[in-house]
KEZAVO-231026 format. One line per field, with one value per residue (C-alpha): residue number from 1; x, y, z. Coordinates in Angstrom, 1 decimal. Each point is the difference from the previous one (the first is absolute). Example, Ala and Ser with C-alpha at 12.3 -4.5 7.8 and 13.67 -1.06 7.14 Angstrom:
2
n = [1 | 2];
px = [12.3 | 1.4];
py = [-4.5 | 3.4];
pz = [7.8 | -0.7];
***
This chain:
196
n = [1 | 2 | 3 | 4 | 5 | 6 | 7 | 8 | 9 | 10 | 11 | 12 | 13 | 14 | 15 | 16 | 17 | 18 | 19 | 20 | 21 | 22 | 23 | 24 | 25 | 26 | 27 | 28 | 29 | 30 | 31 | 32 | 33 | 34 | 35 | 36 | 37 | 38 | 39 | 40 | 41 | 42 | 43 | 44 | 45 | 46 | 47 | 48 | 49 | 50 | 51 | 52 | 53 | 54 | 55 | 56 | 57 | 58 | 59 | 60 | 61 | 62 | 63 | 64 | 65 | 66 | 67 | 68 | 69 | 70 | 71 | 72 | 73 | 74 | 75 | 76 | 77 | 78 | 79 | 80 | 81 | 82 | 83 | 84 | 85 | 86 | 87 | 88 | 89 | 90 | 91 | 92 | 93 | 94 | 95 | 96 | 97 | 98 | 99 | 100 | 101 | 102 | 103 | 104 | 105 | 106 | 107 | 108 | 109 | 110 | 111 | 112 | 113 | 114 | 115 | 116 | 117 | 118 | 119 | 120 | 121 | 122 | 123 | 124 | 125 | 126 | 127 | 128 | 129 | 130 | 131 | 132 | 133 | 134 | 135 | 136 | 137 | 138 | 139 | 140 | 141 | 142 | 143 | 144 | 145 | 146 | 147 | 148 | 149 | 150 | 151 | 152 | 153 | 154 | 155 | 156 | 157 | 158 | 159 | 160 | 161 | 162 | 163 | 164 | 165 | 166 | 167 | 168 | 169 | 170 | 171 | 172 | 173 | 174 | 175 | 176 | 177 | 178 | 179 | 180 | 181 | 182 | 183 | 184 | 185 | 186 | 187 | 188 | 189 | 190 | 191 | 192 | 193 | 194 | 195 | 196];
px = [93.1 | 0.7 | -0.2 | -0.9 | 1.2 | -2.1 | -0.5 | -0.8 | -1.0 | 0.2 | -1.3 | 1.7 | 2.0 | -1.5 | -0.5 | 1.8 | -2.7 | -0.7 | 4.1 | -0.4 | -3.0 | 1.7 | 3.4 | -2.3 | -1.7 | 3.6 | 1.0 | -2.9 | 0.9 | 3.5 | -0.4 | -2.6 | 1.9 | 3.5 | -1.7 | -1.7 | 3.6 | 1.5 | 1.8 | -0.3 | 3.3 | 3.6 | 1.3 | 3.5 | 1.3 | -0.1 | 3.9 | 2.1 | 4.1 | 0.9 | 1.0 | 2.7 | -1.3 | -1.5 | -2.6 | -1.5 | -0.9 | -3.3 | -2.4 | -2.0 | -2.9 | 1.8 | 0.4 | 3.0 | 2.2 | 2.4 | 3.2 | -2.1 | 1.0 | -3.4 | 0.2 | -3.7 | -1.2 | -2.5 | -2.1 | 0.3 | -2.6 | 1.4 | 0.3 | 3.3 | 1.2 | 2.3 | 2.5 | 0.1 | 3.2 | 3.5 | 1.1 | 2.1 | -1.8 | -1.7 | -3.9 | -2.5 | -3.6 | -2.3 | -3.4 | -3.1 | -3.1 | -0.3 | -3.9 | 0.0 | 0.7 | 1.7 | 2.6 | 0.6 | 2.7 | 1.7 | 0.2 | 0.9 | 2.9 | 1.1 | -0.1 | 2.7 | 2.0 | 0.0 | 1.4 | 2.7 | 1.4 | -0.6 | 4.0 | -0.2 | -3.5 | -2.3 | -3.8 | -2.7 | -3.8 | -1.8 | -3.7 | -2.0 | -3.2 | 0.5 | -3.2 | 1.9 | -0.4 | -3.2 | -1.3 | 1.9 | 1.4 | 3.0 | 2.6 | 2.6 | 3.0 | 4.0 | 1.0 | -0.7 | -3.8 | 0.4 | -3.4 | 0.1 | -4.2 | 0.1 | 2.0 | 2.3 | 3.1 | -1.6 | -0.8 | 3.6 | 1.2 | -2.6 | -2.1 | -2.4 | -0.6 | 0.4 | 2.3 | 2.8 | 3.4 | 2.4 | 3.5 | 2.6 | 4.3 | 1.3 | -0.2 | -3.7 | 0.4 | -3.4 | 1.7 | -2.4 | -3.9 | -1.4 | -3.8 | -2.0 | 0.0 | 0.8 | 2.6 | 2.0 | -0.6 | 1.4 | 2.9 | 0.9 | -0.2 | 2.0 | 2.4 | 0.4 | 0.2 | 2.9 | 2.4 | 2.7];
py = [125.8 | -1.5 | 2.4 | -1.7 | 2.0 | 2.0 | -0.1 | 2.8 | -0.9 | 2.6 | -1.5 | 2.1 | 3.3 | 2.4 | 3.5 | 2.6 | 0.7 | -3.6 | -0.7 | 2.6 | -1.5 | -3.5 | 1.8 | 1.8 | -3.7 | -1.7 | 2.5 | -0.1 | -3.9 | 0.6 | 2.6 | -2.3 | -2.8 | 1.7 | 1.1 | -3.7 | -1.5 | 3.0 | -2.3 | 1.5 | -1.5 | 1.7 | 1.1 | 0.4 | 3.6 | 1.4 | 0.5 | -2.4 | -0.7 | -3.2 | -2.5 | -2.4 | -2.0 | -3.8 | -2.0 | -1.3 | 3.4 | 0.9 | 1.7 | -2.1 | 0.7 | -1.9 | 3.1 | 0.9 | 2.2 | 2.7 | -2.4 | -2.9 | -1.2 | -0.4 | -2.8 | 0.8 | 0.1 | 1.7 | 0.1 | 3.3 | 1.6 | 0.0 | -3.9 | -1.7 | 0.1 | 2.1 | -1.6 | 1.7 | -1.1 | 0.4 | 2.3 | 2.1 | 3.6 | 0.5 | -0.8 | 2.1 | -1.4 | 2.9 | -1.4 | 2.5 | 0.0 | 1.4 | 1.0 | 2.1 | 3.3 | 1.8 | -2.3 | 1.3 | 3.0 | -3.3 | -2.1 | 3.0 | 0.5 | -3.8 | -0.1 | 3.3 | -1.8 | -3.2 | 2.7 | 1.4 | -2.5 | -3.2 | -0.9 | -0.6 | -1.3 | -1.6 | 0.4 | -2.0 | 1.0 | -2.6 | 0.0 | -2.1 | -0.4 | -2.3 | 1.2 | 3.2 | -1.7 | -0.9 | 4.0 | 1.1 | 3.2 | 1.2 | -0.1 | 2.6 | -1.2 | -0.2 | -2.5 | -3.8 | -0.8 | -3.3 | -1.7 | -1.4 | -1.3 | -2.2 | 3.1 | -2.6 | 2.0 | 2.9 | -2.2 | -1.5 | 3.7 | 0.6 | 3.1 | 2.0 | 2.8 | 1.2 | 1.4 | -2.0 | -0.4 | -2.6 | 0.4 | -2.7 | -0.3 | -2.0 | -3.0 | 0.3 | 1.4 | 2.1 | 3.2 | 2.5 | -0.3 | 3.6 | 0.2 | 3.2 | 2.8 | 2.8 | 2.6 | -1.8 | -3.3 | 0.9 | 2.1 | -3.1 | -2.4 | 2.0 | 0.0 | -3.7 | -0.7 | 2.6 | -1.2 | -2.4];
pz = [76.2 | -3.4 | -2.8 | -3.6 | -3.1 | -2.2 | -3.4 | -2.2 | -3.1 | -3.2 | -3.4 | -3.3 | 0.8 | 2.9 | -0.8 | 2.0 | 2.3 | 0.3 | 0.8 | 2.5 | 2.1 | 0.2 | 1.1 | 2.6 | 0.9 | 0.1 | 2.2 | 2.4 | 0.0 | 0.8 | 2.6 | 1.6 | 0.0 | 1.4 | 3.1 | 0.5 | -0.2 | 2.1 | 3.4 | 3.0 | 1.9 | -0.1 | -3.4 | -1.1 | -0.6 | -3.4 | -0.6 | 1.6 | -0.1 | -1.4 | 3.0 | -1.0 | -3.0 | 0.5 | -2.3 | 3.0 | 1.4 | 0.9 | 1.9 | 2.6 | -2.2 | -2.9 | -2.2 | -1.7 | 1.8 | -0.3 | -0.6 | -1.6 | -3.2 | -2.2 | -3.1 | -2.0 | -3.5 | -1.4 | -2.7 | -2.6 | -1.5 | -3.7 | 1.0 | 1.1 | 3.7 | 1.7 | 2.8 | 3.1 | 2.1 | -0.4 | -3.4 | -1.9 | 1.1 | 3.4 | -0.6 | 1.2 | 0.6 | 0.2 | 1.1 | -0.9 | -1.1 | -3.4 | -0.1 | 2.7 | -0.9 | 3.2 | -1.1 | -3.4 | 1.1 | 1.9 | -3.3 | -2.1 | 2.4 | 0.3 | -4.3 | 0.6 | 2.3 | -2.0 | -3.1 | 1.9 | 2.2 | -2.9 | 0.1 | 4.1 | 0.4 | -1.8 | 0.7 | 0.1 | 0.7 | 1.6 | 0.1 | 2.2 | -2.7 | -2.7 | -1.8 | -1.2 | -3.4 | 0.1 | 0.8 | -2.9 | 1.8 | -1.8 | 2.3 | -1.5 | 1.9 | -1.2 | 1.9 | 0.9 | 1.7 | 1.8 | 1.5 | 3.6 | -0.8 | 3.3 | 1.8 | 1.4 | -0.6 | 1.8 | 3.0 | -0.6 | 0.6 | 2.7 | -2.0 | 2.1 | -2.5 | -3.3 | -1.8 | 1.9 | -1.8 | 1.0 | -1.2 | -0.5 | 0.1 | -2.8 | 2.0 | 0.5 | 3.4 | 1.4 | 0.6 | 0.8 | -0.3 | -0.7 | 1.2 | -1.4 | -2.6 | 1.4 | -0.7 | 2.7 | -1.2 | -3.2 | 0.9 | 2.2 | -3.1 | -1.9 | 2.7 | 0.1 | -3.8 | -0.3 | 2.9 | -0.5];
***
């Protein structure tokens, strides 16, 4: 099934209570469509080890595995793009969906990290919907917002669900791919960013 995108439009600035019923619609949208895209064949685990590095590796599937080396721009929200490949820090993709609010503990915790650990890693929020703009919805977050419209870099990476974080070597190597929210999810992250 072939899912078009919607388009919300918003004419002059929404009040509050208006903001908040589109964020409610946006999410309905995005809840609907994440369980119409859900695969049904074998996933790859959550937290992997890096196998020796190669740009040609991949899973059968074509995503980007654990070991890959990814080579992507994207397009920033404050405009410009952002190169996402080899670097000076480690990168961290964290892949969420910003207008669903059981994520907002996650996005508070991934600004934190992005605060304390800014010398080893640096952190980029990707977000799949490239009408943010359009809706107007105040996204109060520190660090980079990157836009992925087409998700190709989430298919690239092989994304069943959201919040997803991906993190990066200096060489652009897929290290570990995170999957979840979670206490454990997070504590793992952490983990990863502050080892060697």
């Amino acid at each position: 099934m072939a899912w078009s995108p919607v388009v919300i439009a918003v004419s002059g600035r929404p009040s509050a209570r208006r903001r908040a019923r589109i964020r409610r619609l946006a999410c309905a949208w995005t809840a609907l469509a994440a369980s119409a895209c859900r695969t049904t064949g074998p996933t790859a685990p959550a937290v992997n080890d890096p196998p020796s590095a190669s740009r040609d590796h991949a899973e059968p599937s074509g995503r980007a595995a654990i070991g890959a080396q990814l080579d992507l721009t994207l397009a920033l929200y404050t405009g410009g793009t952002v190169d996402i490949g080899p670097a000076q820090n480690r990168q961290l993709l964290v892949f969420f969906a910003p207008f669903v609010s059981t994520q907002d503990a996650f996005r508070d915790f991934v600004q934190a990290l992005a605060q304390r650990h800014h010398e080893r890693v640096d952190v980029i929020a990707v977000v799949d919907d490239g009408h943010a703009r359009q809706l107007d919805l105040e996204l109060d977050l520190s660090l980079a917002i990157a836009f992925d419209p087409q998700s190709a870099a989430a298919a690239r990476l092989g994304l069943e669900r959201l919040p997803t974080a991906v993190l990066l070597d200096r060489r652009g190597i897929v290290v570990a791919r995170i999957v979840g929210e979670d206490d454990a999810a997070q504590a793992e992250l952490e983990r990863r960013i502050t080892e060697p």
